[in-house]
C-alpha positions in Angstrom: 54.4 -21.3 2.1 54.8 -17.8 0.9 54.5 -14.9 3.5 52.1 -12.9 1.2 49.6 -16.5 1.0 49.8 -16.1 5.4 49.0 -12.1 5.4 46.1 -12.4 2.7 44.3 -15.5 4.4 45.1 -13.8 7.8 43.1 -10.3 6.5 40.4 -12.6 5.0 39.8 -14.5 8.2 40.0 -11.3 10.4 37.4 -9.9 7.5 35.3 -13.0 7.4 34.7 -13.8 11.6 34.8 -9.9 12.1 37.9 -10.5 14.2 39.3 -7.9 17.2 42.3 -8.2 17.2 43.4 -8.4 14.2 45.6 -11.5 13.4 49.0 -10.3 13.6 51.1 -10.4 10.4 54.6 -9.6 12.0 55.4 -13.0 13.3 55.2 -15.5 10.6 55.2 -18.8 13.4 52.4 -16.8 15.4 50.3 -16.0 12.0 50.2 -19.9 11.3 49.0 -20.9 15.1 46.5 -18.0 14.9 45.0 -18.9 11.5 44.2 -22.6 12.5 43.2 -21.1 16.3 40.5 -18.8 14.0 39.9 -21.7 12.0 38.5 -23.3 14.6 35.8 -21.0 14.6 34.4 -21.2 11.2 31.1 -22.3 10.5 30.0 -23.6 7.0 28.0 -20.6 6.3 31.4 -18.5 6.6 32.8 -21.1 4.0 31.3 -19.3 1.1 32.4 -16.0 2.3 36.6 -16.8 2.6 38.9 -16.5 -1.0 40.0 -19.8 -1.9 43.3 -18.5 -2.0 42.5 -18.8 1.9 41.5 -21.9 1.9 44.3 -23.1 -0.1 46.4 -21.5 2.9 43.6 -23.5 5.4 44.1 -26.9 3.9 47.8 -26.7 3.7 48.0 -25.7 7.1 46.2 -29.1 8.2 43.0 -27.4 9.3 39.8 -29.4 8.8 37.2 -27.3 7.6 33.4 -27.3 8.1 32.0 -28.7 5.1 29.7 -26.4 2.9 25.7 -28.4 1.5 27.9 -28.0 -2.0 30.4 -30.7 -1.0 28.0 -32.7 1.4 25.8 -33.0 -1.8 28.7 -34.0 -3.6 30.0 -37.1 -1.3 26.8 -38.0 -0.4 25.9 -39.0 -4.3 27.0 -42.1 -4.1 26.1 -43.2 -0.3 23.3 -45.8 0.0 20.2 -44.2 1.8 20.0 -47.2 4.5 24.1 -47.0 5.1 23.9 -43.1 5.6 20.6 -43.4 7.9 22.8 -45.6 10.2 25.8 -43.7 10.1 24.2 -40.5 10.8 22.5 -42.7 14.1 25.9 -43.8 14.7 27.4 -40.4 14.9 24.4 -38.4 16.7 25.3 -41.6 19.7 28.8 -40.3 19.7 28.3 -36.7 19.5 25.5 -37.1 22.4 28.0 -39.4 24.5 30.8 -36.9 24.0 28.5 -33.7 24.8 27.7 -35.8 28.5 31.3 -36.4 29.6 32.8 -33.2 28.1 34.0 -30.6 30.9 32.1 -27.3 29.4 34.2 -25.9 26.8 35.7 -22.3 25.6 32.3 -20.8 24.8 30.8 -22.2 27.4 32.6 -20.8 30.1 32.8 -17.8 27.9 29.5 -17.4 28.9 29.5 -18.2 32.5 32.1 -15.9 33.4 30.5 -12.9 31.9 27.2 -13.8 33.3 28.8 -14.4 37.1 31.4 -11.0 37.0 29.4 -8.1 34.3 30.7 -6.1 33.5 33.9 -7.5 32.6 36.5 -6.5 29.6 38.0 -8.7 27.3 41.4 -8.7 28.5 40.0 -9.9 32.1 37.9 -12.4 30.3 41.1 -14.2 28.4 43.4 -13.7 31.4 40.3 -15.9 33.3 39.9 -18.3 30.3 43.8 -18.7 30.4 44.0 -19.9 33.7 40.5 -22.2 33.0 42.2 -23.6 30.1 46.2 -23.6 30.4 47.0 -25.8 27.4 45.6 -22.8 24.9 47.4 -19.1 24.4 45.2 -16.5 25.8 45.7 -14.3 22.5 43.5 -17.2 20.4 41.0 -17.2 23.8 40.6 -13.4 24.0 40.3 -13.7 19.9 37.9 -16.2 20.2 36.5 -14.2 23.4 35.8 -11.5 20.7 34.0 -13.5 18.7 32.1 -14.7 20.4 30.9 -11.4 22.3 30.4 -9.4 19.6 28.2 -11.2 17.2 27.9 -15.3 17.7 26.4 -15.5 20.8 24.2 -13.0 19.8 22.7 -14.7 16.9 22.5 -17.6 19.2 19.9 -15.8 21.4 21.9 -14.1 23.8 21.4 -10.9 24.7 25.1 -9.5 24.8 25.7 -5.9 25.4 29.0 -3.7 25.7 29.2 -0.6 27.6 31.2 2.5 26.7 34.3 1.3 28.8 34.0 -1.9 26.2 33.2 -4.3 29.1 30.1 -6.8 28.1 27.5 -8.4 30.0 25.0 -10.7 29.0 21.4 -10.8 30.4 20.5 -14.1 29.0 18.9 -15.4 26.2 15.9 -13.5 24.2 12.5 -14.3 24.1 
């Protein structure tokens, strides 16, 4: 895959999920593991906002991406009603089993940490997430971190703020 494919899907992700930091284009390994780390984060409503040039890049790079009502509408054509009622019942089980014996996850803790030790900064946030969860690189957790802090959890119904020192805290959901 061509360098120039990497940098322009790495600008359009850090565009897209409002990214700080910035994906780094110096290191073209590092740009690969970051883009599907960001990828992780995409909802379908950010679909419609990324080039396909960037999802070209996405795809190649094995990332399964959140499907958009255009394609959903698509595949779903030619599903019987009765076979797609069950298999959405089927799914829901599994999703609802997997939610109960899942540890809590990135966000979660995310979440808890800021809640337990605001006002904290992100770089004490990843260096906490990084010992939490030692199997991911804190640059993709403090990216993710980021995120989540400055706009997700928010239009989830947090009320996250970020002091002039750029250290958050969160006073818990709105009303």
């Amino acid at each position: 895959m061509k360098i120039e494919k990497l940098i322009m899907a790495c600008e359009d992700m850090t565009e897209v999920l409002t990214l700080d930091p910035k994906i780094d284009a110096d290191d073209k390994s590092q740009m690969r593991l970051d883009l599907v780390e960001a990828a992780k984060l995409l909802k379908a409503s950010d679909m419609a906002k990324l080039k396909d040039q960037t999802i070209s890049v996405l795809e190649k790079l094995g990332v399964e991406l959140p499907k958009t009502d255009k394609k959903d509408k698509k595949e779903d054509k030619g599903n019987d009603k009765k076979e797609e009622k069950e298999s959405h019942k089927s799914d829901k089980k599994k999703r609802d089993k997997e939610k109960k014996e899942k540890a809590p996850g990135v966000i979660a803790t995310i979440i808890s940490i800021v809640e337990e030790k605001q006002p904290i900064d992100l770089d004490k946030i990843a260096s906490l997430l990084a010992k939490k969860f030692p199997e991911r690189k804190e640059k993709g957790m403090r990216t993710t971190a980021s995120i989540q802090l400055n706009s997700r959890l928010n239009a989830q119904g947090f009320k996250v703020t970020k002091d002039d020192k750029g250290r958050f805290s969160i006073s818990g959901k709105k009303k």
